[in-house]
N, C-alpha and C positions, 0 to 999 in steps of 0.2 A: 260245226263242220265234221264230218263223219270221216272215216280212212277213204271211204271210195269218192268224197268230194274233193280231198287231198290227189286221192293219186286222179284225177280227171283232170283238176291244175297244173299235176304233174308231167301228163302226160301232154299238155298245151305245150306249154313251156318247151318239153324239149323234142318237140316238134318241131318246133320255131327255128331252135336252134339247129337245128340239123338239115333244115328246111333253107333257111340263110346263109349255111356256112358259116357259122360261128364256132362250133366246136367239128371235132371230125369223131366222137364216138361219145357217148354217154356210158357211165357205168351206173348200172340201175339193180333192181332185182325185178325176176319172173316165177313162174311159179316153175313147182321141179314135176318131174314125169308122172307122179301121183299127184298133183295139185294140192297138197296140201303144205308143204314148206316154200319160204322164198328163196330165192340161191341167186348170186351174183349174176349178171346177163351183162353184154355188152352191148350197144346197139349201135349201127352205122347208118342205117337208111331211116328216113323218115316213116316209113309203111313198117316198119316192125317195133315203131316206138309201142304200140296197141300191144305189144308183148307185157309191158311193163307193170310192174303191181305195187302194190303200196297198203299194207295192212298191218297185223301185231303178230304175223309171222318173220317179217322185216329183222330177222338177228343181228347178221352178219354185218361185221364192221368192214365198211369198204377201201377204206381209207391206203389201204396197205396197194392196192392194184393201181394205185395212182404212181405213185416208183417209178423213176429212168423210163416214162415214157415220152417221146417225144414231142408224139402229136396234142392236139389241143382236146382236152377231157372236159366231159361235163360230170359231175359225181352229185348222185341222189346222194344227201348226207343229214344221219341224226347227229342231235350233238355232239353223242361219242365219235362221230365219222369227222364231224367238223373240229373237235377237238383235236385230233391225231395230227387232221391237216396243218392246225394254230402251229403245230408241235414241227411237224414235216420241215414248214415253214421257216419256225424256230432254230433248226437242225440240218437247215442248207438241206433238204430232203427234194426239194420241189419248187417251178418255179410258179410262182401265184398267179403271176400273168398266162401264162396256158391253164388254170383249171377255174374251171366256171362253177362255185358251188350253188348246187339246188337245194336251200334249209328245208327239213322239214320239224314244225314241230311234232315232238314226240311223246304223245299219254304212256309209252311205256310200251315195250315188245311182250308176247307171253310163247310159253314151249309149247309143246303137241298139247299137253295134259291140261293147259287152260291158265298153268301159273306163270308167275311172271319170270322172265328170262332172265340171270343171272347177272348182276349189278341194275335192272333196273328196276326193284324194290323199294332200294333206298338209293337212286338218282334223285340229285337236287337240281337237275338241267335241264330244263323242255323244250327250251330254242335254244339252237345253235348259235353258238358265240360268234359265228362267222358264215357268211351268207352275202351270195351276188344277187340274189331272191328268194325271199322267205315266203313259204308256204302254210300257212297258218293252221292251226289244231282247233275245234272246238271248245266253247270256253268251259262250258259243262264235263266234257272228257279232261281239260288241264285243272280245273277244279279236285276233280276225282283222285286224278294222280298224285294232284301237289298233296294230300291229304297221305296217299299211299307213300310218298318219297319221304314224308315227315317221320317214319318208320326208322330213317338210318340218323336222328338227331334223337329220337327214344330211347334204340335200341346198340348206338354205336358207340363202343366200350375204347375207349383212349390207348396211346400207348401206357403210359403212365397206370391209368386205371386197373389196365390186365395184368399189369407185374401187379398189381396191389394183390388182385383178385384170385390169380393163379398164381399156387405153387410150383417151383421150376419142372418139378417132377412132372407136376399134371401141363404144362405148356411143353414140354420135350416127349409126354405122352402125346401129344395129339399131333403132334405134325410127324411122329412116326409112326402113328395110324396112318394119316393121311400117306406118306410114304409105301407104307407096306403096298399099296395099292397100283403103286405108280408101276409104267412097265420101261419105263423111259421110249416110248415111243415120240416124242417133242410134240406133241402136238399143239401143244398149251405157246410153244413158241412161234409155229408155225401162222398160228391165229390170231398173234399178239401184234399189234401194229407197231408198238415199240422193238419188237425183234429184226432189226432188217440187217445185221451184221453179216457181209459174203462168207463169213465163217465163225461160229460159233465160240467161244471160249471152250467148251466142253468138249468140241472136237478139234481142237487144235494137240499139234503133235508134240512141240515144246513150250512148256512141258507136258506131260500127257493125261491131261485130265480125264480121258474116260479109257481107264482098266478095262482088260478084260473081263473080269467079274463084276458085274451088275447088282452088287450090293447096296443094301441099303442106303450105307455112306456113301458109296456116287450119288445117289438120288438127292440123299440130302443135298449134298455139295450142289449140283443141277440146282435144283431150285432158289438155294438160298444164292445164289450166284446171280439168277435170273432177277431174285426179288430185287438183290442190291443194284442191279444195272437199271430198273423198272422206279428206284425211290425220284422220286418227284417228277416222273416222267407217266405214270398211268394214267388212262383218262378212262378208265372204271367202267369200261365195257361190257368187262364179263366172258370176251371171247373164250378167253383159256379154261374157263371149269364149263363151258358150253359145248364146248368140242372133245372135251377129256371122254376117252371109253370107258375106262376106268370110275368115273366118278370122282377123283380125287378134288377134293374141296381144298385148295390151295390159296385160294383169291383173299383170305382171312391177312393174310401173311403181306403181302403186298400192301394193301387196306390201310394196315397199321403204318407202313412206311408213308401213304399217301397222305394218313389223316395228320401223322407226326411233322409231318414236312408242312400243311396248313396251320397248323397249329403254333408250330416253335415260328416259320418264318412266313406266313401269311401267303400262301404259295397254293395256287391251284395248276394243274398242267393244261392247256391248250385255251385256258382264259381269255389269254388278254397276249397277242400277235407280239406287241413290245415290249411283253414282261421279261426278264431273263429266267432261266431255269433256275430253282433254289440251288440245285446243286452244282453250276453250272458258274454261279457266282461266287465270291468272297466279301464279307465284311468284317472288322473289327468289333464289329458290335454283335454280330453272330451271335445266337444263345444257341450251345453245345450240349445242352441237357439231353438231347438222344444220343450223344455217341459218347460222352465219355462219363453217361451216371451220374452228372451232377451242375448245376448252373454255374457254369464258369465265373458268369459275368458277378455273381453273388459273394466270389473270392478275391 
């Protein structure tokens, strides 16, 4: 099945729905005034669902426009969209009985330049973990991809592993490269579907975390702030080094807290609707080996 046999089902489906009075808007994507990127579109009448598109320009995580809306939504959703929502869910964010998900599966987005989009090189997710109707991918294009995702179990370096491999100098080296970069513009927050805070930590007044001088250490502080709010709550989108002007390659940093969060407590984020959040929980039997240096349980 090809993207345009995809988005043809696509666009059935929420015809139907907007046709019957099931939902009262769909959040989809369309093309933008150059046709060549997709960007968010909303649709309300049945005659401008033909707006709708569906290809490997598909970035944008939608999940976030579903928020304190009241009416009944349908949301085009890749797994990272359907993932957020598991999360939303999770997080009193939303109520499930107003949003109708439309899965699609996903061989994977790519940027203008034909590569692939930022987290889904090494995505291990094709179908959405959650779906009122699944939209099926090609078995030939999920072939392809599961091949290309197999890239982030190659080539994906542990927590553990990186303290082994890097010296602290050369790991305090590189995320102040990546810093020097930053302008603190937020954008990276802004794109993030785990950011939905009415006010930021960073700009909160007491205390007052962002100085007036915009030095490096705010930035740090910013980010590493962001990561720890983000550990086992990411669902590895990519949003945030997708939308950076800057380029700042920051997504490394999170990663590590997502894979460490899998790893010590068996914990995926937007998996599984009943799971609780790793961090979110407590047990006795906890193994502490990422926060306090050493296997507790082994003392």
């Amino acid at each position: 099945m090809s993207f345009k046999k995809q988005e043809n089902q696509m666009i059935e489906v929420c015809t139907r729905l907007l046709t019957e009075g099931e939902v009262d808007v769909v959040i989809g994507f369309s093309s933008d005034q150059l046709g060549g990127c997709a960007i968010p579109s909303f649709i309300r009448k049945p005659l401008d669902v033909k707006d709708l598109k569906w290809d490997d320009t598909c970035t944008p995580n939608l999940a976030k426009y579903v928020i304190e809306r009241k009416e009944k939504v349908a949301i085009i959703a890749k797994p990272c969209d359907a993932r957020a929502l598991v999360m939303y869910q999770i997080e009193n964010q939303i109520d499930r009985n107003h949003v109708y998900i439309i899965g699609m599966e996903c061989p994977g987005m790519k940027l203008s330049d034909g590569t692939p989009a930022p987290g889904c090189q090494e995505c291990t997710v094709r179908t959405p973990p959650i779906f009122d109707i699944l939209i099926e991918a090609d078995k030939i294009q999920t072939f392809e991809v599961s091949e290309l995702s197999s890239n982030r179990e190659n080539s994906k370096t542990s927590f553990v592993e990186s303290s082994m491999e890097w010296e602290l100098e050369d790991r305090l080296k590189r995320f102040q490269d990546e810093m020097q970069k930053c302008i603190l513009c937020f954008s990276c927050r802004q794109a993030c579907y785990g950011c939905y805070c009415k006010t930021c930590f960073i700009e909160r007044d007491v205390p007052n975390w962002l100085p007036q001088d915009l030095d490096i250490s705010t930035k740090m502080m910013f980010h590493l702030g962001r990561a720890m709010h983000l550990a086992g709550r990411c669902v590895e989108c990519g949003a945030c080094e997708r939308v950076c002007p800057s380029g700042v390659k920051i997504r490394y940093l999170i990663q590590e807290l997502t894979d460490l969060c899998h790893e010590q407590y068996g914990y995926r984020a937007g998996m599984d609707m009943n799971e609780t959040p790793a961090m979110a929980t407590f047990s006795l039997g906890d193994r502490e080996i990422g926060f306090l240096g050493g296997d507790q349980n082994e003392s």
